[in-house]
N, C-alpha and C positions, 0 to 999 in steps of 0.2 A: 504494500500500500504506500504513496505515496506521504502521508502525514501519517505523525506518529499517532496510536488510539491507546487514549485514555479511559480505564473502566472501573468503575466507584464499584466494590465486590460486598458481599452483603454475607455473611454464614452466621444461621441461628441452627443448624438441625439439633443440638444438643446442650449443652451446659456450658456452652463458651457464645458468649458474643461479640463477634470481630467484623470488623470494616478495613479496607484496603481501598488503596489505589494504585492499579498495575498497569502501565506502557508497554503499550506491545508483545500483552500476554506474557511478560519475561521479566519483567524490570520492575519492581516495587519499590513506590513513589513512597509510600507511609501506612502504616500496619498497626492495626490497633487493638487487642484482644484483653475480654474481660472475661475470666474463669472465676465459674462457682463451684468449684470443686469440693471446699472449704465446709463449703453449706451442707452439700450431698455427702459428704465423706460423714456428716452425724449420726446419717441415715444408711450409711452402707451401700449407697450407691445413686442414681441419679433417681429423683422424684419429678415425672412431668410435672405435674402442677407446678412446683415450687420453681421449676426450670423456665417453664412457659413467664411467670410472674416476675422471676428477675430480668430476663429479655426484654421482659416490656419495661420493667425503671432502667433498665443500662443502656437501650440501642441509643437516646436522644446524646447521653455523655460520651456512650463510642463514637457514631458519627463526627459531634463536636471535636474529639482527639483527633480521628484519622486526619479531617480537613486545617485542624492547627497544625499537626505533622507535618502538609504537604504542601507545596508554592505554587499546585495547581487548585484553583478555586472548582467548588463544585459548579456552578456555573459552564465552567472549560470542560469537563467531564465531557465524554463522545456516548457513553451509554451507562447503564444503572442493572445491573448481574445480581441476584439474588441462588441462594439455594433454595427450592421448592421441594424435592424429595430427593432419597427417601428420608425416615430421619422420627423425633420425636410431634404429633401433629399441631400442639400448642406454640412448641416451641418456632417451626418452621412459620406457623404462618405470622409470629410476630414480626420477621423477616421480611416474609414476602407483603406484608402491609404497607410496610415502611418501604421499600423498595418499591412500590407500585404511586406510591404516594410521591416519594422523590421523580420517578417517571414524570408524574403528571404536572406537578409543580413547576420542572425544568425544563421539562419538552423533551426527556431523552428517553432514545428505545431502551426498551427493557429486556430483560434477558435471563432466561430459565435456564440452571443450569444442576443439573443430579452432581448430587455431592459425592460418588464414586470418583467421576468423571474428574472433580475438582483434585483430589488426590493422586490421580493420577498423573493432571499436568501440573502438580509440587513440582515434579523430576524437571519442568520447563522451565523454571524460574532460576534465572543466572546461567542458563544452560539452554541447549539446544538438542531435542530430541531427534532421534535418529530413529527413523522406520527401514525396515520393520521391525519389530522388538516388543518382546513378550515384556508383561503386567503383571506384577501379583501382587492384589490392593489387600492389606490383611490388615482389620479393626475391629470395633466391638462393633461394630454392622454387620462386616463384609468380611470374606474369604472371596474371591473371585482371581482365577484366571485367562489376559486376554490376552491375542495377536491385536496388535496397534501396525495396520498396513500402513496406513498414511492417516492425515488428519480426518477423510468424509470415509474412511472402511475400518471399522473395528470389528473383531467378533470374541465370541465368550467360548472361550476353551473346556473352562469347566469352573464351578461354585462348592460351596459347601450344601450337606442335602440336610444337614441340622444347623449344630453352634456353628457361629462363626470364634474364629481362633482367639480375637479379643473379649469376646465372651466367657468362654472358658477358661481365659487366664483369672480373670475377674472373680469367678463361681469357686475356683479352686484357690484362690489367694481369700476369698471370703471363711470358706472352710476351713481353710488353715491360720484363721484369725488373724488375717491382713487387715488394715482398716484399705478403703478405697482412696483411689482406685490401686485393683489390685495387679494389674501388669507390671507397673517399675515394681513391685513392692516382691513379686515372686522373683524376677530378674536380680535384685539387691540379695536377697535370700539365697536363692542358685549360684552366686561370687563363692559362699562359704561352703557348697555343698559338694556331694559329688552323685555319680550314678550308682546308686547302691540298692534302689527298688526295681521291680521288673514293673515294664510297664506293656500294655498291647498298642498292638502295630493295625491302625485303623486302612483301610482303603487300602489295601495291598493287591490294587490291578493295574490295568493299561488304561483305565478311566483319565480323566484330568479331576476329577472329583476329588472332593475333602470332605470326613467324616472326622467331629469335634465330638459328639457325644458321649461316646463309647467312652474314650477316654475321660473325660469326666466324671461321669458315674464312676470309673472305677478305683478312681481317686475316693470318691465320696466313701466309697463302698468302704475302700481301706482304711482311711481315716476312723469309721464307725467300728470296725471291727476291733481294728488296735487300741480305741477306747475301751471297748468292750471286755476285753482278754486285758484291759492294765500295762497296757506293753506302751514302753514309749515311743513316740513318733518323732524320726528328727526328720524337723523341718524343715531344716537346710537341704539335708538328701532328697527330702521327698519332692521341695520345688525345683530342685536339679533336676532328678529325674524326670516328673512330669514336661517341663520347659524344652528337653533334651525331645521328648516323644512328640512337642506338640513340631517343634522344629525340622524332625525327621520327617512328618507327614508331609510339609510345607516344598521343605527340600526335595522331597519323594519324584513330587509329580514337577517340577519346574525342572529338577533334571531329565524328566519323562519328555516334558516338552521341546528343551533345547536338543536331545537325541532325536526326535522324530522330526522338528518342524527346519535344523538345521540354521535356528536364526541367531544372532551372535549378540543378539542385545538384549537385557533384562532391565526393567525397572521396576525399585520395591517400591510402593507408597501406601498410606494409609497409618495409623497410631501405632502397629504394633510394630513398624519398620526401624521405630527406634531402640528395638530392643537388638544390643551389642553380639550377644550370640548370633541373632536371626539374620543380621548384616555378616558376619564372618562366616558363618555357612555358606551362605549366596555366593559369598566370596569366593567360596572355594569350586565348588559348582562350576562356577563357571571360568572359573583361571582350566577347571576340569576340559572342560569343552570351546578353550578359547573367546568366550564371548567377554564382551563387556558390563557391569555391573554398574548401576546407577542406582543412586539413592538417593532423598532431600536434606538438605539440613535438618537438626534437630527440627529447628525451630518452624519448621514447614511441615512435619509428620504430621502432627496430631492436627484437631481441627482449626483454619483458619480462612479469612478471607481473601489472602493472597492466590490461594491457590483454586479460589472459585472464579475471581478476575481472571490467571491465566487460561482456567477452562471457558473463560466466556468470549475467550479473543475470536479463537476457531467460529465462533453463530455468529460475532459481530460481522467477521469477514463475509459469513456466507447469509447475511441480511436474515437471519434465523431468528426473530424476533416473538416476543410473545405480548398479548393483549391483556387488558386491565382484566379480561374473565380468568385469568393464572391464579392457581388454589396449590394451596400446598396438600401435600403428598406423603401419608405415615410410609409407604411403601412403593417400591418400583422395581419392574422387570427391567435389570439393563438392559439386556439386549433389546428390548420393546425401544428401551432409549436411546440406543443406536438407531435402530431401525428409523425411527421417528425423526430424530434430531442431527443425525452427523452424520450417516449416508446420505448421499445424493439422489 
């Protein structure tokens, strides 16, 4: 494009409310995230309500930050990106409100963007993506594996058919008397630990599929057991272990893919990308099979609005706009969202 495009990025799907504004899908102007972690951590894990209810007191002082941050006036803004789904439903549409409203206010197109999608192009920001090159978004939403042809041909390799992998770290760091959130908190735990439990080997085919369940329960199972019998449980071992198995699944099928589909580029994204084991596996993967390995910074993993700005570049380019009847969305088929939004 001939001028540069500036896009005001809006992310409420969960317990963080964040504003951005991204040039050219790549370049973050100013970044502004409010986590209620603090709150939900009382509760053991995220409460819609109370989630939905801080987004609506925080979005007016996020906005105000992102645009004090940045030397382009929302005025100059070229379009107004929100996440619509998938996500929690309270919390989402406090987002897409506000985003529909700034639309109308300024005169700028608006822009529906699935928060897998926004994770995915993290790996875009300060960098430049390279097709074709396999995806694997792993969060407390999402397990999902995809081929990324180019920016309008995606397809879905293969999902998880229960938990998604940051679910389970979650459920089993709760178990083992983690306060939330439990992913860093099992990864801090696994530093001390070692492999010393047996754990079962989920999804052991030529699928692209991921299966979190199994494992879980059998964590639960054991935990109850060994209370049971009086037998002590170390922690440390047991978040090793389980961490090690949920890893080995993850690993399983990404080097399934890079064997079969011959493509030499990975990128991780999504909350659980920040976990230091799951980035040195990949690592090896793929030094395994020559490919390239690409991950976000920390501070891009988990959720944010930079990274729904950079997924919103690709619709801007392709005049992919949505109208004020835009409703948020507790749930979404990607690949529907492919289909819909970024093929041609």
């Amino acid at each position: 494009m001939s001028k540069d495009v500036y896009i005001l990025a809006i992310e409420t799907s969960c317990d963080e409310t964040s504003m951005a504004i991204v040039k050219n899908g790549q370049d973050v102007v100013s970044l502004c995230i409010s986590t209620q972690m603090k709150e939900h951590a009382k509760f053991g894990g995220v409460v819609p309500e109370l989630a939905s209810r801080m987004h609506t007191e925080n979005i007016t002082y996020v906005l105000e930050e992102t645009l004090k941050k940045s030397p382009i006036k929302i005025e100059d803004v070229d379009a107004i990106a929100v996440t619509y789904a998938p996500g929690l439903l309270g919390s989402l549409l406090v987002g897409v409100e506000c985003a529909k409203a700034l639309s109308l206010v300024y005169n700028k197109p608006l822009i529906a963007v699935n928060h897998t999608m926004g994770h995915i192009y993290a790996n875009n920001i300060e960098n430049d993506l390279v097709y074709p090159t396999l995806s694997l978004v792993v969060s407390g939403g999402h397990t999902d594996l995809l081929i990324l042809k180019n920016e309008q041909d995606m397809e879905i390799l293969g999902s998880t058919i229960d938990d998604s992998v940051g679910e389970v770290f979650d459920k089993v760091a709760r178990v083992l008397g983690m306060s939330y959130p439990g992913g860093p908190n099992i990864e801090k735990a696994a530093l001390q630990g070692k492999k010393t439990y047996e754990m079962p080997i989920m999804m052991n085919d030529d699928s692209y599929n991921f299966s979190f369940s199994g494992l879980k329960s059998y964590v639960i199972n054991l935990v109850h057991t060994e209370k049971v019998r009086n037998h002590e449980i170390r922690i440390d071992d047991l978040a090793y272990s389980f961490q090690a198995a949920a890893i080995d699944e993850l690993v399983r099928k990404v080097e399934l893919a890079l064997k079969k589909t011959n493509i030499k580029e990975l990128i991780l994204a999504g909350g659980v990308s920040a976990n230091k084991m799951l980035r040195e596996e990949m690592q090896k993967v793929c030094d395994k099979y020559e490919a390239k390995f690409h991950v976000p910074n920390i501070l891009y993993c988990t959720d944010n609005a930079a990274m729904i700005g950079c997924a919103a570049y690709p619709l801007y380019k392709a005049k992919k706009f949505a109208s004020f009847a835009l409703n948020a969305k507790s749930q979404e088929n990607i690949q529907k969202y492919i289909e819909d939004n970024i093929k041609n």
